[in-house]
C-alpha positions in Angstrom: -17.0 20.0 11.3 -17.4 21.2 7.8 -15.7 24.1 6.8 -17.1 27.6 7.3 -16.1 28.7 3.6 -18.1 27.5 1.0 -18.1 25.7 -1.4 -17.1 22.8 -0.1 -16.6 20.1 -2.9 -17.4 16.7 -1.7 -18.3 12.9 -2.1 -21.6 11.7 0.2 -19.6 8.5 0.4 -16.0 10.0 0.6 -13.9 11.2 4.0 -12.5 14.7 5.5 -8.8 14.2 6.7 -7.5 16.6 8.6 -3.3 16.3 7.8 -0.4 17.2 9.9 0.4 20.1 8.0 -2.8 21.6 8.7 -4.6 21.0 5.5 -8.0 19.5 5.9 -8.6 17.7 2.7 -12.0 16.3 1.2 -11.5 13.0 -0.3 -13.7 10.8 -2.9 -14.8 7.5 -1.5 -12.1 5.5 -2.8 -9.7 7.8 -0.7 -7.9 8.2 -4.7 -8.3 11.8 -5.1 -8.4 15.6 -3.4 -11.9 16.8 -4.0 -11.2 20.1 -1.9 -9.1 21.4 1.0 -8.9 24.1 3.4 -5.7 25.7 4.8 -6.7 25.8 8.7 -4.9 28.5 10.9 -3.8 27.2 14.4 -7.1 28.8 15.7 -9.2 26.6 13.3 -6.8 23.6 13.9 -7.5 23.7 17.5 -11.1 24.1 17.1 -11.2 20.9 15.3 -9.2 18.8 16.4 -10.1 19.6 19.9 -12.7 16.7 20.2 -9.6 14.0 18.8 -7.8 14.5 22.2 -4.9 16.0 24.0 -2.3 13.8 21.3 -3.9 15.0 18.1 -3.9 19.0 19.4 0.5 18.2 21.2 1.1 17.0 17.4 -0.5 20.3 16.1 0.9 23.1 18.1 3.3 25.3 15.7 1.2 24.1 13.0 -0.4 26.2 10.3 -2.1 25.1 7.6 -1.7 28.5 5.8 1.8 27.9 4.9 1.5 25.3 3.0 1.7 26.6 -0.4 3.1 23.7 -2.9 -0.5 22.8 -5.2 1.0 19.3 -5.4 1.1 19.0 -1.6 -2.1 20.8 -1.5 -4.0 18.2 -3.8 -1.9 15.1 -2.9 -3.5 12.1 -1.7 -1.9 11.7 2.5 0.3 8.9 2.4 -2.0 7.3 4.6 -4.9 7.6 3.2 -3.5 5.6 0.0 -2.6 2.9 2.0 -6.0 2.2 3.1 -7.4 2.4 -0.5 -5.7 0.0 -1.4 -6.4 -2.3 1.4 -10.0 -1.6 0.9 -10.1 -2.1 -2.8 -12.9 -4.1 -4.0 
């Protein structure tokens, strides 16, 4: 689901990752860098990750993305999302 504010800055070859503290990030393809995010509210949350299942919406519930308020959490790389770049790399 993209995002309903525009613009939305992102790679035709990169990802959107949803994190667990509610901050849907766009990343380039090499999963190196923040392109964009979007703080979700727990309405927003629940709207998309409703089709991920019944887990993915338990692990969100108290969750909003609004407080999240540190730029360097805000345009950090998830943790994750580093480890499969560099399992990936070319």
């Amino acid at each position: 689901m993209p995002p309903r504010e525009a613009p939305w800055r992102s790679d035709p070859n990169g990802v959107s990752h949803l994190g667990p503290d509610g901050v849907l990030r766009s990343l380039n393809a090499d999963h190196t860098a923040v392109l964009d995010f979007r703080r979700l509210s727990p309405e927003e949350l629940k709207e998309l990750a409703a089709p991920m299942g019944q887990a993915t919406l338990d692990a969100l519930v108290g969750v909003d993305g609004r407080d999240v308020i540190d730029e360097a959490q805000l345009w950090a790389v998830p943790a994750q999302e580093k480890w499969l770049s560099n399992t990936t790399a070319r």
